[in-house]
MOPAC internal coordinates of N, CA, C and O (Angstrom, degrees):
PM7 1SCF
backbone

  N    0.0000 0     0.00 0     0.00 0    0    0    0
  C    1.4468 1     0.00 0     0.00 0    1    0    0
  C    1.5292 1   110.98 1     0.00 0    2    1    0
  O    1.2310 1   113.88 1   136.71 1    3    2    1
  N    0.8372 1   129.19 1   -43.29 1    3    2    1
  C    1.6297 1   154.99 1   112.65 1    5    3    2
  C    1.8132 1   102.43 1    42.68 1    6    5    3
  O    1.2310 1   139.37 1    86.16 1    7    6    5
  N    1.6826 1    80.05 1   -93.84 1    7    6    5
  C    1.3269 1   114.21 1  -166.36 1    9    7    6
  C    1.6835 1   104.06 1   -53.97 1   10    9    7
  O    1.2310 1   130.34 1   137.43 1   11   10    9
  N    1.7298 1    97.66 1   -42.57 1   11   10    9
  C    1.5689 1   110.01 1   173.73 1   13   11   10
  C    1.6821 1   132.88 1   -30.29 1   14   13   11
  O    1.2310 1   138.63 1   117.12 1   15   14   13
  N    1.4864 1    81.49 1   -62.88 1   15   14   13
  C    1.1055 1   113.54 1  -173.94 1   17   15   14
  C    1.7770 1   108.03 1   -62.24 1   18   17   15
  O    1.2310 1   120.20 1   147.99 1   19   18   17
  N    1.1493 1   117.22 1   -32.01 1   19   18   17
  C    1.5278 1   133.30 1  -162.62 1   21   19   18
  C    1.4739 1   107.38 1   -69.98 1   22   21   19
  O    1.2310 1   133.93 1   140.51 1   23   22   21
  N    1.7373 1    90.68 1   -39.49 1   23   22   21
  C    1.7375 1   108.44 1   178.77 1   25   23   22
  C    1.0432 1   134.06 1   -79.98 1   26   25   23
  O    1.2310 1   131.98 1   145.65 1   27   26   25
  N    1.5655 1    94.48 1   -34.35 1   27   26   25
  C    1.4158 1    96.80 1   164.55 1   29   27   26
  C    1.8583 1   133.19 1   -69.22 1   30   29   27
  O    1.2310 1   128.96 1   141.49 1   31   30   29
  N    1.4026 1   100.35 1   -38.51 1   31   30   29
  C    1.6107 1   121.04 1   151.51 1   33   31   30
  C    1.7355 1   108.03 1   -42.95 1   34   33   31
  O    1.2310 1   124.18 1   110.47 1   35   34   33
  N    1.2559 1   109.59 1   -69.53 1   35   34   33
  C    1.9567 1   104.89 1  -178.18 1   37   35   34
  C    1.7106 1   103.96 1   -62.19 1   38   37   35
  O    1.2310 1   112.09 1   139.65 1   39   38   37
  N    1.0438 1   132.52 1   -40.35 1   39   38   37
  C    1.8704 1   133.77 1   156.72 1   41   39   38
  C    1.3854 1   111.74 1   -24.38 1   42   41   39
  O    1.2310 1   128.97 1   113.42 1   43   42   41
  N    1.5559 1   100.33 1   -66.58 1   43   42   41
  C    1.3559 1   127.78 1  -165.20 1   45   43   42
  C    1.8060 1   109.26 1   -65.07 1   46   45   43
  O    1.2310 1   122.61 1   139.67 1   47   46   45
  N    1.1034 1   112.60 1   -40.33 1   47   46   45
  C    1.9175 1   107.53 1   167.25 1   49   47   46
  C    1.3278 1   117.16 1   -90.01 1   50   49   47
  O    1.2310 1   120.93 1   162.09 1   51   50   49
  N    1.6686 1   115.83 1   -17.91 1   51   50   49
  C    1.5547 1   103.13 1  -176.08 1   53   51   50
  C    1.2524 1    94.64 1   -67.67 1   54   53   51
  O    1.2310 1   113.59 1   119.20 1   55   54   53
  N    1.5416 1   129.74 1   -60.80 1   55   54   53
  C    1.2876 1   132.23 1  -166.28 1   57   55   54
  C    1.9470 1   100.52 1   -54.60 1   58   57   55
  O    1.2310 1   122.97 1   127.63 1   59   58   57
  N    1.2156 1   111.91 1   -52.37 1   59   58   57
  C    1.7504 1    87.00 1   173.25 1   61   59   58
  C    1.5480 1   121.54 1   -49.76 1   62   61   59
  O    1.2310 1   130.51 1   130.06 1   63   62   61
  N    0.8784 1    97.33 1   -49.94 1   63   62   61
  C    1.9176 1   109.08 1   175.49 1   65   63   62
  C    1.1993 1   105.53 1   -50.83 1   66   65   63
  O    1.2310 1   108.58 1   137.32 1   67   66   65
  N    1.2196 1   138.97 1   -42.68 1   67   66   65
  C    1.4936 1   135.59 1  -163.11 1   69   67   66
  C    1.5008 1   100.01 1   -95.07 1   70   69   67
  O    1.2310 1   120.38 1   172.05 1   71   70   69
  N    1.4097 1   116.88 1    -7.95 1   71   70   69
  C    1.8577 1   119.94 1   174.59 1   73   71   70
  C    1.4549 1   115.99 1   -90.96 1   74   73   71
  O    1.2310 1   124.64 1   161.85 1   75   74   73
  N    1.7171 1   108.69 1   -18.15 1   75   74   73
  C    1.5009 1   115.27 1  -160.16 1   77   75   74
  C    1.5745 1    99.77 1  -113.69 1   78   77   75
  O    1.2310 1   127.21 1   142.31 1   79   78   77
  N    1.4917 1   103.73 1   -37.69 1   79   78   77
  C    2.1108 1    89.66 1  -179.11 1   81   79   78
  C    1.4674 1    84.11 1  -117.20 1   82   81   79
  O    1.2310 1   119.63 1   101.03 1   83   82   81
  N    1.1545 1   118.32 1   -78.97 1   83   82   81
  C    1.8602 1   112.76 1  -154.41 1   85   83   82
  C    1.6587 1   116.24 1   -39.24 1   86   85   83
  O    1.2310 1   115.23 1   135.55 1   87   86   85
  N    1.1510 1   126.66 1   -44.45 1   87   86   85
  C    1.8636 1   131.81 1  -174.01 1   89   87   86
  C    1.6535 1    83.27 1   -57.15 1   90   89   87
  O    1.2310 1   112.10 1   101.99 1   91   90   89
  N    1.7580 1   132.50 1   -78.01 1   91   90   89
  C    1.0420 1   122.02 1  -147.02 1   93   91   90
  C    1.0827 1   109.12 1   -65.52 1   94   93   91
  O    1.2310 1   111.10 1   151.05 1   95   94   93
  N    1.7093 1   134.36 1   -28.95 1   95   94   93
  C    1.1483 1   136.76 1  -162.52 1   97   95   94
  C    1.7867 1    98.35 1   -65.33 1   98   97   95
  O    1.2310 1   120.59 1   117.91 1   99   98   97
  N    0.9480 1   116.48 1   -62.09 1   99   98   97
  C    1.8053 1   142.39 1   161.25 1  101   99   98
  C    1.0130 1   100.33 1    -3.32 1  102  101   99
  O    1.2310 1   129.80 1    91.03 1  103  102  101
  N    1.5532 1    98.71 1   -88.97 1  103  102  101
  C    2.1666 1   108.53 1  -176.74 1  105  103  102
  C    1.3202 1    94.23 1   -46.97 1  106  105  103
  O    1.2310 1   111.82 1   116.73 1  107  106  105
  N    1.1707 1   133.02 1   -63.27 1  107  106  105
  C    1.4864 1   139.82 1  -143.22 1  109  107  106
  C    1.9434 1    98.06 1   -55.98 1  110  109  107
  O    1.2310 1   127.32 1   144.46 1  111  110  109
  N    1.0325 1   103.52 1   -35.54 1  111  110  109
  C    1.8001 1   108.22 1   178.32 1  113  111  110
  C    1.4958 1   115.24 1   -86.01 1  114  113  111
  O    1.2310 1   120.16 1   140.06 1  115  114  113
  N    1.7231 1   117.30 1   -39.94 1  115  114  113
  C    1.1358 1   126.00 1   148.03 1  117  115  114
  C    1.4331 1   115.97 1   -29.68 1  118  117  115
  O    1.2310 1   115.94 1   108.42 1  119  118  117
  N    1.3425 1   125.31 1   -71.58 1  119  118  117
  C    1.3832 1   131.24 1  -145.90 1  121  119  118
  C    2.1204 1    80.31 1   -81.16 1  122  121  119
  O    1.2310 1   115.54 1   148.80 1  123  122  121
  N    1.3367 1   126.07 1   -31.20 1  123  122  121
  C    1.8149 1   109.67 1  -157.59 1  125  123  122
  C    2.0960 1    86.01 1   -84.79 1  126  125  123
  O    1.2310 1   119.89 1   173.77 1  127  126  125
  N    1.0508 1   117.82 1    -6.23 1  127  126  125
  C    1.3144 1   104.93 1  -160.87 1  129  127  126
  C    1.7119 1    80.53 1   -89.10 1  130  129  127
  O    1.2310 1   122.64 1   108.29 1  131  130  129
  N    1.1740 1   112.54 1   -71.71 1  131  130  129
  C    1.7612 1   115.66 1  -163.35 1  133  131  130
  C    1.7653 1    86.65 1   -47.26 1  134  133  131
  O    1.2310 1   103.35 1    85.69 1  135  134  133
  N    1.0062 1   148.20 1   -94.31 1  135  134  133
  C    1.2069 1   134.10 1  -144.80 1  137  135  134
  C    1.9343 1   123.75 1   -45.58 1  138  137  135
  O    1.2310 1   135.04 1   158.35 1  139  138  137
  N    2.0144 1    88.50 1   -21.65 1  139  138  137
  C    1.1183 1    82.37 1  -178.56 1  141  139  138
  C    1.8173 1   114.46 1   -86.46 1  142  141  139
  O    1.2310 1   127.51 1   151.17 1  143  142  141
  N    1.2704 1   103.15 1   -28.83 1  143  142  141
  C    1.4661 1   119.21 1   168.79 1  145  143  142
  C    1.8186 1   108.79 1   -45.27 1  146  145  143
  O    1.2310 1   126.77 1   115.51 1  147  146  145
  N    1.3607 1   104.59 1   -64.49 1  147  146  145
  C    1.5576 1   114.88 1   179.50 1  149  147  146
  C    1.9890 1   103.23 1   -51.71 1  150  149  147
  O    1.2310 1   113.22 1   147.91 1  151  150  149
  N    1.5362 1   130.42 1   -32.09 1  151  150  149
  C    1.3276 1    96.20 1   168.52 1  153  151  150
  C    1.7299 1   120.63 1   -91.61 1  154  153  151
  O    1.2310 1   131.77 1   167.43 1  155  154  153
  N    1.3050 1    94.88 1   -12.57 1  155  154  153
  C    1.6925 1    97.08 1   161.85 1  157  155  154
  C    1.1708 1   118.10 1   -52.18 1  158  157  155
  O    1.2310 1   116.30 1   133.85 1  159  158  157
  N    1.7858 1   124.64 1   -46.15 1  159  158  157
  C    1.1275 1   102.88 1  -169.12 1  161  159  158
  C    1.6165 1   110.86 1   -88.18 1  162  161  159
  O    1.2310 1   106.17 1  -167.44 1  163  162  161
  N    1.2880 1   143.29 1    12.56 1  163  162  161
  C    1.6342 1   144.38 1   160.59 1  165  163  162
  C    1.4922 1    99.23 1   -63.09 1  166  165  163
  O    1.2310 1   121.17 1   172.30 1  167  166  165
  N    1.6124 1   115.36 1    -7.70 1  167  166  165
  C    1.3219 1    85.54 1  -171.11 1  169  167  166
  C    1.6679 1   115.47 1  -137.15 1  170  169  167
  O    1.2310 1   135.68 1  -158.28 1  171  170  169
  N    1.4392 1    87.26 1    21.72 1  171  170  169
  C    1.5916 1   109.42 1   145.47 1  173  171  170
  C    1.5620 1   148.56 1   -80.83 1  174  173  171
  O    1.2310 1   116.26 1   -59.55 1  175  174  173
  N    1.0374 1   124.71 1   120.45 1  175  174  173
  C    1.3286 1   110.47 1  -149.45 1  177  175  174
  C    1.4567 1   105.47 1   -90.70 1  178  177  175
  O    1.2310 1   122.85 1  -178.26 1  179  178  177
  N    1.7452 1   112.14 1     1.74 1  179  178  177
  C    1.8134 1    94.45 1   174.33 1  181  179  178
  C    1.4740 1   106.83 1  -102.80 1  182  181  179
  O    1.2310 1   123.17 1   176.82 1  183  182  181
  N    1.4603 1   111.53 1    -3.18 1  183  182  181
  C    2.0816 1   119.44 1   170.52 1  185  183  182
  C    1.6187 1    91.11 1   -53.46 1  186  185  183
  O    1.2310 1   121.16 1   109.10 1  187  186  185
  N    1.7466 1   115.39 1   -70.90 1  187  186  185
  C    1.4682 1   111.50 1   178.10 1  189  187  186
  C    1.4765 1   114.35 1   -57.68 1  190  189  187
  O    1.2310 1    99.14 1   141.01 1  191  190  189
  N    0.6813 1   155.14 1   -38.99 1  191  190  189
  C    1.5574 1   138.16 1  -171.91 1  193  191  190
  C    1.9367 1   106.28 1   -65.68 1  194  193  191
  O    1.2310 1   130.11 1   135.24 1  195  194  193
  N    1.5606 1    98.11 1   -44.76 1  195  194  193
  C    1.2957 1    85.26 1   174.02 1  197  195  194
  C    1.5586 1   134.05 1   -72.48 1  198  197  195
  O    1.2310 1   125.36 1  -173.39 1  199  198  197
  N    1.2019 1   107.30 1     6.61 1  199  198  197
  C    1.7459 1   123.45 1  -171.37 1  201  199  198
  C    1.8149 1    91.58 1  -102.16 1  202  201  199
  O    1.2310 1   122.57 1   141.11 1  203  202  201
  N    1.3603 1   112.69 1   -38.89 1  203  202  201
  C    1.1435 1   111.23 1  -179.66 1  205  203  202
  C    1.3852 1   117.87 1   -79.39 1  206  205  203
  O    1.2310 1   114.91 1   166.21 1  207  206  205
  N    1.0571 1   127.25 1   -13.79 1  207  206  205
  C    1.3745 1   130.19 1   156.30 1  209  207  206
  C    1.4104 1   127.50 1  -105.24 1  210  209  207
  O    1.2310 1   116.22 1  -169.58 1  211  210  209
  N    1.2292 1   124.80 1    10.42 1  211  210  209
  C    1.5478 1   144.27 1   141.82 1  213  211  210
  C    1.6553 1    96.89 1   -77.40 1  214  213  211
  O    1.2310 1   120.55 1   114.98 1  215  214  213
  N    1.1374 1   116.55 1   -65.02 1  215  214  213
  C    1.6943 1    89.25 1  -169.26 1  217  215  214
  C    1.2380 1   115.94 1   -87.18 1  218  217  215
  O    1.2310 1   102.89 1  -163.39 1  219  218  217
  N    1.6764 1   149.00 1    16.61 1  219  218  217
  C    1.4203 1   155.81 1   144.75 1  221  219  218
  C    1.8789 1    97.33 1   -72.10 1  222  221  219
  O    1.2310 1   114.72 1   137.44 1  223  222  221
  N    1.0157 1   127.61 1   -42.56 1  223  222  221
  C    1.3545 1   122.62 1   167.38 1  225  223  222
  C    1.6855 1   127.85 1   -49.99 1  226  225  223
  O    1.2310 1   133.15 1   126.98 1  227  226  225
  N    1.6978 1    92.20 1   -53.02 1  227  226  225
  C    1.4246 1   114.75 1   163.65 1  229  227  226
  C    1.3171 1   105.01 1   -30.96 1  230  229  227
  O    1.2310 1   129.09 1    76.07 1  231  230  229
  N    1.2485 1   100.08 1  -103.93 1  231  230  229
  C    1.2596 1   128.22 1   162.24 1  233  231  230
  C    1.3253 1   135.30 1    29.10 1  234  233  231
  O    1.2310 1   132.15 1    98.66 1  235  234  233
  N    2.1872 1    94.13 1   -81.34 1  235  234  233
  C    1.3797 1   107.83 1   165.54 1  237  235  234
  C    1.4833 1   116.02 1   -81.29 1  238  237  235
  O    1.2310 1   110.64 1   151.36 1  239  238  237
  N    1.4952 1   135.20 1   -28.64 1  239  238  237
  C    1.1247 1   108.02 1   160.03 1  241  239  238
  C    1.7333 1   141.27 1   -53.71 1  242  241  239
  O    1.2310 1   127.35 1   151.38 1  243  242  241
  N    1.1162 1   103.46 1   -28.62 1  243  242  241
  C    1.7263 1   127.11 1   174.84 1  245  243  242
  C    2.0660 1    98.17 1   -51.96 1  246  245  243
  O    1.2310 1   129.10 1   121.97 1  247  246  245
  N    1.7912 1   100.08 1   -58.03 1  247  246  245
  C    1.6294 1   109.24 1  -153.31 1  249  247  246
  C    1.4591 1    71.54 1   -69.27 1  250  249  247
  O    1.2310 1   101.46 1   111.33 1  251  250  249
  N    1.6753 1   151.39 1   -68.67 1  251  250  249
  C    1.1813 1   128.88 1  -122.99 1  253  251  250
  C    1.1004 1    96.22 1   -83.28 1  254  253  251
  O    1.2310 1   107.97 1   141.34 1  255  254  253
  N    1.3277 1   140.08 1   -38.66 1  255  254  253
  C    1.5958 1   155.86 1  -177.81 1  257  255  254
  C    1.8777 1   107.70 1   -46.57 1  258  257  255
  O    1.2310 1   132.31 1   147.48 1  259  258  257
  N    1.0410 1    93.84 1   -32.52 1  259  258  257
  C    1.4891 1    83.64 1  -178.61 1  261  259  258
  C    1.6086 1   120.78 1  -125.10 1  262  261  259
  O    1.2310 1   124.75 1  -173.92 1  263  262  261
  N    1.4792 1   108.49 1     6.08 1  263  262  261
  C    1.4148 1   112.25 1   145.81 1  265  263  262
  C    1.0068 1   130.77 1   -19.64 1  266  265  263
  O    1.2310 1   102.63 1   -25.41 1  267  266  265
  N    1.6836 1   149.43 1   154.59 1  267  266  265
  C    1.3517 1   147.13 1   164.97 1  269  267  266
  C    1.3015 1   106.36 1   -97.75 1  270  269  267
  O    1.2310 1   119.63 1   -56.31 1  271  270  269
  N    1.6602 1   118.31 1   123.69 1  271  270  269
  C    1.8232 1    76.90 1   167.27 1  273  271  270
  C    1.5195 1    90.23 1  -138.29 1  274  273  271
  O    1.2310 1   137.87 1     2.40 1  275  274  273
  N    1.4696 1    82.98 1  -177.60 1  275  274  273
  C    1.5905 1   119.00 1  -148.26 1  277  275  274
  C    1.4583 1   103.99 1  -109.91 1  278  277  275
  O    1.2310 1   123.50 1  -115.84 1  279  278  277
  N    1.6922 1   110.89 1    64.16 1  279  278  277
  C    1.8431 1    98.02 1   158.84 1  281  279  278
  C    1.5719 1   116.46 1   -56.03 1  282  281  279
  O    1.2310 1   120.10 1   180.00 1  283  282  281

């Protein structure tokens, strides 16, 4: 019961420890990677090409879509 008890106590701080530095440390690298990723990709030139051919797609489906036409 002893031993139980011992484990549950060493359980009981890793998981505090892992709530108080390791979780924030985590996000905290999480959140520098995505921001740093997000200015990497402005400075790729196939991120823009594909925005530029998402919105020329846009685009022409919208102009042909609302054409009138004339059977």
């Amino acid at each position: 019961m002893l031993i139980l008890f011992i484990l549950f106590l060493l359980v009981f701080a890793v998981l505090r420890g892992f709530f108080k530095f390791i979780l924030p440390l985590v996000i905290a690298i999480i959140a520098l990677k995505l921001i740093f990723s997000s200015i990497l990709l402005l400075f790729n030139l196939h991120f823009w090409m594909l925005l530029l051919s998402v919105g020329f797609f846009t685009w022409l489906i919208v102009t042909v879509s609302s054409q009138k036409r004339n059977y």
